[in-house]
MARSE-94730 format. One record per residue: residue number from 0; residue in one letter; x, y, z of N, C-alpha, C, O in turn. Coordinates in Angstrom, 2 decimals, always signed. Layout:
MARSE-94730
NODE   num   residuo      n.xx      n.yy      n.zz     ca.xx     ca.yy     ca.zz      c.xx      c.yy      c.zz      o.xx      o.yy      o.zz
NODE   NUM         A         X         Y         Z         X         Y         Z         X         Y         Z         X         Y         Z
...
END
This chain:
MARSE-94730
NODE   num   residuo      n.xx      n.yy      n.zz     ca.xx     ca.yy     ca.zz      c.xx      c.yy      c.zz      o.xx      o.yy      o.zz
NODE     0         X     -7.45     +5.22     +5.93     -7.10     +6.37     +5.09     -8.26     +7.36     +4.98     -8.10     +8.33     +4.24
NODE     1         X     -9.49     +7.20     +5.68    -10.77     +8.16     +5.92    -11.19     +8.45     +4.34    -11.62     +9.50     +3.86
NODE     2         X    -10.86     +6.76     +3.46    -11.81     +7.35     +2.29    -13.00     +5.70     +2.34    -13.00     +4.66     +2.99
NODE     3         X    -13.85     +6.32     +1.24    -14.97     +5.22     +1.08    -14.44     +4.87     -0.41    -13.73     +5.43     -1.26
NODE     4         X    -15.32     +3.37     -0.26    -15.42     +2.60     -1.18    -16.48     +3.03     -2.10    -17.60     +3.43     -1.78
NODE     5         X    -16.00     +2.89     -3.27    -16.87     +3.57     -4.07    -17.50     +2.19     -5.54    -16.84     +1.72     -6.47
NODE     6         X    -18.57     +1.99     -5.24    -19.59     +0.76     -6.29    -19.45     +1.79     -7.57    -19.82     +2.96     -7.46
NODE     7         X    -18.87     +1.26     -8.83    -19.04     +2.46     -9.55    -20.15     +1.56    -10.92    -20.24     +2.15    -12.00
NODE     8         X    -20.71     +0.51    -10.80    -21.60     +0.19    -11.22    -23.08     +0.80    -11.06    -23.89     +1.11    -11.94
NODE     9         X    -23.18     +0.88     -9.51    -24.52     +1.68     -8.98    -23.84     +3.01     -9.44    -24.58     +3.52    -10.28
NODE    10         X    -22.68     +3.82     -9.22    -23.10     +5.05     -9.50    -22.93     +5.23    -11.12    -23.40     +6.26    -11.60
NODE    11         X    -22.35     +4.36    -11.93    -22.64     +4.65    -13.29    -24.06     +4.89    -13.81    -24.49     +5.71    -14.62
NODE    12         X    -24.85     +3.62    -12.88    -26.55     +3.63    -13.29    -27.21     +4.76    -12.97    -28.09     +5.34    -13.61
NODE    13         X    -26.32     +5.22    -11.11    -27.47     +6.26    -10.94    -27.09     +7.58    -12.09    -28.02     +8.14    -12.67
NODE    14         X    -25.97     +7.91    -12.29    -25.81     +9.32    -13.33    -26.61     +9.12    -14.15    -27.45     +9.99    -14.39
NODE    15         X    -26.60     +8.21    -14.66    -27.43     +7.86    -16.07    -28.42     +8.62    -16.09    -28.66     +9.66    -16.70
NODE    16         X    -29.42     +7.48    -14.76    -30.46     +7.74    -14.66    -30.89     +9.71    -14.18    -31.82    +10.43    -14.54
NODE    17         X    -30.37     +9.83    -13.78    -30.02    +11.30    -13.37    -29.75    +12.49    -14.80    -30.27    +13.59    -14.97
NODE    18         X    -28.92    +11.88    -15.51    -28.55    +12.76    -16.71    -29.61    +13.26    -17.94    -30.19    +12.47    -18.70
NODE    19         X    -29.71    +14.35    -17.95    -30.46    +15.29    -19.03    -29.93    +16.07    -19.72    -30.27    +16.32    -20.88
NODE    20         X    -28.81    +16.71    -18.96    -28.16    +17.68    -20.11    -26.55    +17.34    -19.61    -26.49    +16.36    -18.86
NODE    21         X    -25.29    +17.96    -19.90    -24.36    +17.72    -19.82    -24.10    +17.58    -17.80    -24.79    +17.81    -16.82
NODE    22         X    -22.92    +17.16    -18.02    -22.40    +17.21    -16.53    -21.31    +17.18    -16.43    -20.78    +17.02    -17.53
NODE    23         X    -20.22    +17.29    -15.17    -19.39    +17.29    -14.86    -19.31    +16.83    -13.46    -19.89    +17.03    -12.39
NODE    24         X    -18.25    +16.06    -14.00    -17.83    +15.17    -12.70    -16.24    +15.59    -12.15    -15.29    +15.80    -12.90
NODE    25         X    -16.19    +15.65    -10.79    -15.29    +16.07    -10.29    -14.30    +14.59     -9.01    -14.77    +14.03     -8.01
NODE    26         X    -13.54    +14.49     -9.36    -13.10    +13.54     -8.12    -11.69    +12.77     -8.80    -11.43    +12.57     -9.99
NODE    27         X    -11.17    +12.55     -8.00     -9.80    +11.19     -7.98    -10.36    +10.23     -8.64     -9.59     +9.60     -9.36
NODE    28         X    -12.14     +9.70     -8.63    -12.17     +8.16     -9.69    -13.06     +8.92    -10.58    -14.17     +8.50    -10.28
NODE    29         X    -13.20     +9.85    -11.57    -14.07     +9.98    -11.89    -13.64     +9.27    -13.41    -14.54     +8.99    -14.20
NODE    30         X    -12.38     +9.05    -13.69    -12.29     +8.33    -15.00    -13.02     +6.78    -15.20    -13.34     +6.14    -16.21
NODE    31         X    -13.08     +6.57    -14.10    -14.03     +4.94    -14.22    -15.19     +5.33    -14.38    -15.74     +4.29    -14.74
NODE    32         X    -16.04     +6.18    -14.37    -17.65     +6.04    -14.87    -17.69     +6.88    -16.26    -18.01     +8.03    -16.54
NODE    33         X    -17.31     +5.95    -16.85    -17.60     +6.01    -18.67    -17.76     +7.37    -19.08    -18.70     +7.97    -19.60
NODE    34         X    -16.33     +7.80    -18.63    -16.89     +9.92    -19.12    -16.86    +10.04    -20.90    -16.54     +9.18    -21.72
NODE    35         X    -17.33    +11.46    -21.11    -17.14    +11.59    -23.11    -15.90    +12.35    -22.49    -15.05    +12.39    -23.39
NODE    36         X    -15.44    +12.93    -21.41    -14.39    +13.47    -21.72    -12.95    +13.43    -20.50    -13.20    +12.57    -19.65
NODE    37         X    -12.15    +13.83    -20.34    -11.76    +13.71    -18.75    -10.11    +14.73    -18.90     -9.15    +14.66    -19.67
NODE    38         X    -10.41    +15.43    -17.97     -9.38    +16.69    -18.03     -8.89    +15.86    -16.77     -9.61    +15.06    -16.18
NODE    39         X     -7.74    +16.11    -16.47     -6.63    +15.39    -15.59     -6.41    +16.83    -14.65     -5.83    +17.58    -15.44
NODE    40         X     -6.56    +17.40    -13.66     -5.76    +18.62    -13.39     -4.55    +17.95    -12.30     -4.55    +17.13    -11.39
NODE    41         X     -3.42    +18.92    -13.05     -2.02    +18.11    -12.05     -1.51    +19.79    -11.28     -1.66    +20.92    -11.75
NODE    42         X     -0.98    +19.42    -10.16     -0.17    +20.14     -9.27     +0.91    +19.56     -8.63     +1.19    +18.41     -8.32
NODE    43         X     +1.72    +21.18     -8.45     +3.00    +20.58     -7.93     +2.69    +20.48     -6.64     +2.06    +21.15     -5.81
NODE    44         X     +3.59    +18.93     -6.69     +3.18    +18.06     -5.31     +3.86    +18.72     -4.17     +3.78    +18.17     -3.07
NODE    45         X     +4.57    +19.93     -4.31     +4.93    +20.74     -3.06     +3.99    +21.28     -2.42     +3.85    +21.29     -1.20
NODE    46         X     +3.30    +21.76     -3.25     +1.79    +22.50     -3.33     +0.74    +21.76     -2.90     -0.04    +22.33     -2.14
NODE    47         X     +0.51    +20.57     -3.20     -0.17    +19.62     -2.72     +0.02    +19.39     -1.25     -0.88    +19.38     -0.40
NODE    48         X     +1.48    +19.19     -1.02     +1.53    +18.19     +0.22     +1.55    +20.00     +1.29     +1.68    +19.79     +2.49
NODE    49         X     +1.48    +20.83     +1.09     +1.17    +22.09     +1.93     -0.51    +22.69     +1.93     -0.97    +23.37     +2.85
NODE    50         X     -1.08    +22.38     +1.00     -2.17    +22.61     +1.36     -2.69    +21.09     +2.32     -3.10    +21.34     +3.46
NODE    51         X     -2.67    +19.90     +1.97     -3.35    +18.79     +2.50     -2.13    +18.83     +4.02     -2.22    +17.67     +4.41
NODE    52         X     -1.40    +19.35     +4.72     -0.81    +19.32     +5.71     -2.00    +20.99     +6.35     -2.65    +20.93     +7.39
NODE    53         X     -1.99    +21.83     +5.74     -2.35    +22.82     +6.15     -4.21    +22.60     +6.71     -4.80    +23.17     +7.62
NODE    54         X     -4.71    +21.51     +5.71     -6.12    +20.98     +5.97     -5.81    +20.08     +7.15     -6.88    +19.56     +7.46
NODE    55         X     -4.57    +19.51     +8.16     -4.89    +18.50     +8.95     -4.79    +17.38     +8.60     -4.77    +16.57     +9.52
NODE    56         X     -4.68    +16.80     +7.15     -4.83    +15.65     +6.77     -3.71    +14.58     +7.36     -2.53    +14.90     +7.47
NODE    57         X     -3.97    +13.89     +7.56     -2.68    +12.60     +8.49     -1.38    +12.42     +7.63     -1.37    +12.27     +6.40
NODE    58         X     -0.34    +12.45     +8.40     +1.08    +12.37     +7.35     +1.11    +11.17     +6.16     +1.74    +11.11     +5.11
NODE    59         X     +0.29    +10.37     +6.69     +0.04     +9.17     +5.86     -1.07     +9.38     +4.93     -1.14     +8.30     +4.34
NODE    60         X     -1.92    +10.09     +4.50     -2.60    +10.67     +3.44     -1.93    +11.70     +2.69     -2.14    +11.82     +1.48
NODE    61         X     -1.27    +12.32     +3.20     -0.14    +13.75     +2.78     +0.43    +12.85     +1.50     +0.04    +13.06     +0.35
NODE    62         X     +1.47    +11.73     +1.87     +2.39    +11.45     +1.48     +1.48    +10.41     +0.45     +1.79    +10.65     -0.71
NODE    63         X     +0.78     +9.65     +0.52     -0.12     +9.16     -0.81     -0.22     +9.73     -1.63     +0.12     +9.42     -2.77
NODE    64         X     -0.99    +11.24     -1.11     -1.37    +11.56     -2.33     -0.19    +12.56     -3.44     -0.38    +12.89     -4.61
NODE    65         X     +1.10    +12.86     -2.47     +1.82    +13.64     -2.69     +2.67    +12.54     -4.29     +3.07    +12.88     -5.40
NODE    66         X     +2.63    +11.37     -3.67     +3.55    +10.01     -4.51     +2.34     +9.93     -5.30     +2.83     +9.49     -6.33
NODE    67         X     +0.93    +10.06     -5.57     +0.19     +9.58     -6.44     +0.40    +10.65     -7.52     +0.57    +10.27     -8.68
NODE    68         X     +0.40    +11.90     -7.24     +1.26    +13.01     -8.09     +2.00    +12.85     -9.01     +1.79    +12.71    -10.22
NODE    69         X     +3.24    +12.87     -8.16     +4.56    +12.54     -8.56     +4.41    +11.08     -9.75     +4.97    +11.14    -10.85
NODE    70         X     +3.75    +10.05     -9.40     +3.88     +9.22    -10.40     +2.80     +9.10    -11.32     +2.82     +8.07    -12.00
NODE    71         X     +1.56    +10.14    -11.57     +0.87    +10.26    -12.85     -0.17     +9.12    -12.28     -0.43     +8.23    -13.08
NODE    72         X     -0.63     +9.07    -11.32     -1.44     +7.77    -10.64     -3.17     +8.13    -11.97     -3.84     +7.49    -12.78
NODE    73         X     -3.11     +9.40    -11.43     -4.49     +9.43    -12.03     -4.51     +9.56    -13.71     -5.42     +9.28    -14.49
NODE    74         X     -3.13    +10.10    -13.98     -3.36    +10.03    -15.75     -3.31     +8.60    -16.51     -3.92     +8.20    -17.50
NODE    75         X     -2.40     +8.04    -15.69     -2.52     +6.50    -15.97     -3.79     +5.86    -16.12     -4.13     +5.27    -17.15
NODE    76         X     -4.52     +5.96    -15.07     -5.38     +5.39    -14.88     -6.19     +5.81    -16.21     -6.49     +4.87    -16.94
NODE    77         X     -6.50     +6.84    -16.55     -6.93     +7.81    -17.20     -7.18     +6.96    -18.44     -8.27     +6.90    -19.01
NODE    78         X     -5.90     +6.22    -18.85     -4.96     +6.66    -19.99     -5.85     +5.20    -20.18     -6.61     +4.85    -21.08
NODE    79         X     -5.32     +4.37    -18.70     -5.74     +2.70    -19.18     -7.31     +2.35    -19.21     -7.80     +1.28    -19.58
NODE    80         X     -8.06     +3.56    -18.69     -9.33     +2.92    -18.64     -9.85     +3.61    -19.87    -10.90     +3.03    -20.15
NODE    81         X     -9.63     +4.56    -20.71    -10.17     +5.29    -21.30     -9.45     +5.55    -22.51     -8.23     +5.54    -22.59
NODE    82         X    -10.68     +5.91    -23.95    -10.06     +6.25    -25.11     -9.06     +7.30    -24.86     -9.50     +8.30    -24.29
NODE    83         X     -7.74     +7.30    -25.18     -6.99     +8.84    -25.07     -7.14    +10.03    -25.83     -6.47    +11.05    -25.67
NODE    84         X     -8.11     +9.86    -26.75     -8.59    +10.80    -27.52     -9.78    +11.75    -26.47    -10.63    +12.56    -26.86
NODE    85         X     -9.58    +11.46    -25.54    -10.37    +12.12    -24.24    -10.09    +12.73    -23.70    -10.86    +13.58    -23.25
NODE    86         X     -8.58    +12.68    -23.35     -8.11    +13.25    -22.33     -7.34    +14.52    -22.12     -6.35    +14.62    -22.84
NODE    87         X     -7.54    +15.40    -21.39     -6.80    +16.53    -21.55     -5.91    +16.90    -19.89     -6.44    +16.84    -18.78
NODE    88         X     -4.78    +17.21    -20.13     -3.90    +17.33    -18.60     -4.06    +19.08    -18.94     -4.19    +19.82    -19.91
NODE    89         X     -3.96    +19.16    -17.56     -3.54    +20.53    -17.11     -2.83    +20.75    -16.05     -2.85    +20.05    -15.04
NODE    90         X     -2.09    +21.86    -16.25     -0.80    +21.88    -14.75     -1.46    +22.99    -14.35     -1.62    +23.93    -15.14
NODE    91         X     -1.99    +23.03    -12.87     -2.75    +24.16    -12.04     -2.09    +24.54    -11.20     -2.62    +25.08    -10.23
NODE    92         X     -0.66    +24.38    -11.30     -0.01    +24.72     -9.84     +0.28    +26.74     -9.66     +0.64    +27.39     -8.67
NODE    93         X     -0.08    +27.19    -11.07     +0.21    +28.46    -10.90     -1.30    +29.41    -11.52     -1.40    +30.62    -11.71
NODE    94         X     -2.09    +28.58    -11.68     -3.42    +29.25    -12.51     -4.53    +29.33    -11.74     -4.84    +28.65    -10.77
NODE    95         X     -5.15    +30.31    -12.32     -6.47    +30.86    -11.79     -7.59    +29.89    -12.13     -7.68    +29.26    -13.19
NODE    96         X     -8.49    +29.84    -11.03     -9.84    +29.09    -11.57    -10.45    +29.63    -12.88    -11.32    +29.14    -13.60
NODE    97         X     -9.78    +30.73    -13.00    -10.99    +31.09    -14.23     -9.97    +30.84    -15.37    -10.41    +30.66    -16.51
NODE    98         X     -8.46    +30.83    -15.10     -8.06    +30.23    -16.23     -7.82    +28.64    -16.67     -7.53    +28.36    -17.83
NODE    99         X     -7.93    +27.90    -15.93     -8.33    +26.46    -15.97     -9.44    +26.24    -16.77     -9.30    +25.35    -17.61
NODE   100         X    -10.97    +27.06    -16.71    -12.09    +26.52    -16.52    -11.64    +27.33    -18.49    -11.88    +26.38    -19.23
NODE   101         X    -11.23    +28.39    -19.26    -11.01    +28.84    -20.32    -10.21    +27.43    -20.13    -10.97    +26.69    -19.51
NODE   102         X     -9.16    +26.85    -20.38     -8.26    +26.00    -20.69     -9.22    +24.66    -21.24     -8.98    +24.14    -22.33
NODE   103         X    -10.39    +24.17    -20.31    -11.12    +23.16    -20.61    -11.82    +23.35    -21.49    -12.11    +22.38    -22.18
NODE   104         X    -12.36    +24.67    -21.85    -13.86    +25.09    -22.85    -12.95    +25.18    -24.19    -13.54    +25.00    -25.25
NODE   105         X    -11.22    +25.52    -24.23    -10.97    +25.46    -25.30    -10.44    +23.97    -25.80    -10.26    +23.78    -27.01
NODE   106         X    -10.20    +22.90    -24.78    -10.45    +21.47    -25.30    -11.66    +21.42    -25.80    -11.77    +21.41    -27.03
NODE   107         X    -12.88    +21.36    -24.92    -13.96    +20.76    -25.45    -14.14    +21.22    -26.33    -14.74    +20.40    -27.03
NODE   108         X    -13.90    +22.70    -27.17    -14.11    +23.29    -28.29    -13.29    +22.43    -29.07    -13.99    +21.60    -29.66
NODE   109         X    -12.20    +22.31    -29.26    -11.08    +21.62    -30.17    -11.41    +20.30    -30.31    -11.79    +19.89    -31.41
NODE   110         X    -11.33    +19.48    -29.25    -11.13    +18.13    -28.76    -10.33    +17.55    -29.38    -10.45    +16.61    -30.17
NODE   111         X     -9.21    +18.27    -28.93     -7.41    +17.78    -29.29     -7.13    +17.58    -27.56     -7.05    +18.32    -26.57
NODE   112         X     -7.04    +16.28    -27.83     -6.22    +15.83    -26.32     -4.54    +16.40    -26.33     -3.73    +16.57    -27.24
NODE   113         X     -4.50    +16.56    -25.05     -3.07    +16.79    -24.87     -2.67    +16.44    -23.61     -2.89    +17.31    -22.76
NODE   114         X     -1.95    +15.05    -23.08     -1.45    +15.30    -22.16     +0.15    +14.56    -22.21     +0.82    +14.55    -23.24
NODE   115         X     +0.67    +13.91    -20.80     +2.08    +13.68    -21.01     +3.21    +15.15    -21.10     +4.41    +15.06    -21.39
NODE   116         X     +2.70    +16.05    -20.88     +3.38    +17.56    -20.68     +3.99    +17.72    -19.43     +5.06    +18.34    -19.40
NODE   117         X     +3.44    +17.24    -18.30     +3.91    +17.17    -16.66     +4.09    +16.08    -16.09     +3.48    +15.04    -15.84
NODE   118         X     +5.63    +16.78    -15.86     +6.35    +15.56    -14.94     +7.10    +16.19    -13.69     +7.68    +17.25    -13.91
NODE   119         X     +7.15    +15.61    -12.27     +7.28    +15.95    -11.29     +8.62    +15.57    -10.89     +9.36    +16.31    -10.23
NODE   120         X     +8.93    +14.43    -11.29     +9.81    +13.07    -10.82    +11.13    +13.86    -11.24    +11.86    +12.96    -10.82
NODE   121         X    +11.69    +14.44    -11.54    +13.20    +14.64    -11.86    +13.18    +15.79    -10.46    +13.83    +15.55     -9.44
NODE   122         X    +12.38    +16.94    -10.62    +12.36    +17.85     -9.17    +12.14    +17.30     -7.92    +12.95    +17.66     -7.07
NODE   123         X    +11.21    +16.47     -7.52    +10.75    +15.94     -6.43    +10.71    +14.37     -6.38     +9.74    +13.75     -5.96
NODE   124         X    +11.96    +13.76     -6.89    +11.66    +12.37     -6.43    +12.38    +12.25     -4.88    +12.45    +11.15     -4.35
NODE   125         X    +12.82    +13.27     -4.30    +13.11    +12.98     -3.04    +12.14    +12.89     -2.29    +12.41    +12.53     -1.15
NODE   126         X    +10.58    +13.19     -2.64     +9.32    +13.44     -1.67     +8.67    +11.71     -1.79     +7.54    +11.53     -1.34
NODE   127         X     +9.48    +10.39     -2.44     +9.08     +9.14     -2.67     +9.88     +8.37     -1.78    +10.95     +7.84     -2.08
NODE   128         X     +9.34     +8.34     -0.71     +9.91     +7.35     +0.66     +9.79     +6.00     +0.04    +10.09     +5.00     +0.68
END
């Protein structure tokens, strides 16, 4: 699937050791290294599976990540590894970077979680082979 294994013990230690002032972490596992906060960003998996077809990516990565979408893979995870008083979803399938990045500064301002708002599965459960 052209991904790596990821030790998230060594990289919990190395941030640590690394950390001075705030940070942000960006990625598919970033809810496993003990975040204070974790914004979920969701897209429609039409959107998804046309840009990651348009990058080349193998039909068999397309369609992972298109079904990891569709079934909330990463909010779950989110949800089970982490206080939910953390978490904030956002649907990016029609927004600007600069309105996402306002969307997060007014969580972290608030820190009223909100997610469970996006669901894919009634439009696109035909894209679940």
């Amino acid at each position: 699937m052209d991904s790596f294994v990821v030790d998230f013990d060594k990289l919990n230690d190395y941030i640590q050791s690394i950390k001075k002032e705030d940070l942000i972490l960006d990625g598919h596992v970033s809810h496993y290294l003990n975040p204070d906060y974790i914004v979920v960003l969701r897209a429609n998996p039409l959107l998804i599976k046309n840009r990651l077809e348009s990058r080349k990516y193998l039909p068999k990565k397309v369609k992972e990540n298109v079904e990891a979408e569709l079934l909330d893979v990463c909010l779950i995870e989110s949800i089970e590894k982490n206080d939910e008083s953390k978490i904030f979803e956002i649907d990016c399938s029609e927004k600007s970077p600069e309105d996402i990045v306002n969307e997060i500064l007014m969580f972290l301002d608030s820190k009223n979680p909100e997610y469970g708002n996006v669901s894919w599965l009634e439009d696109y459960f035909y894209l679940i082979e």
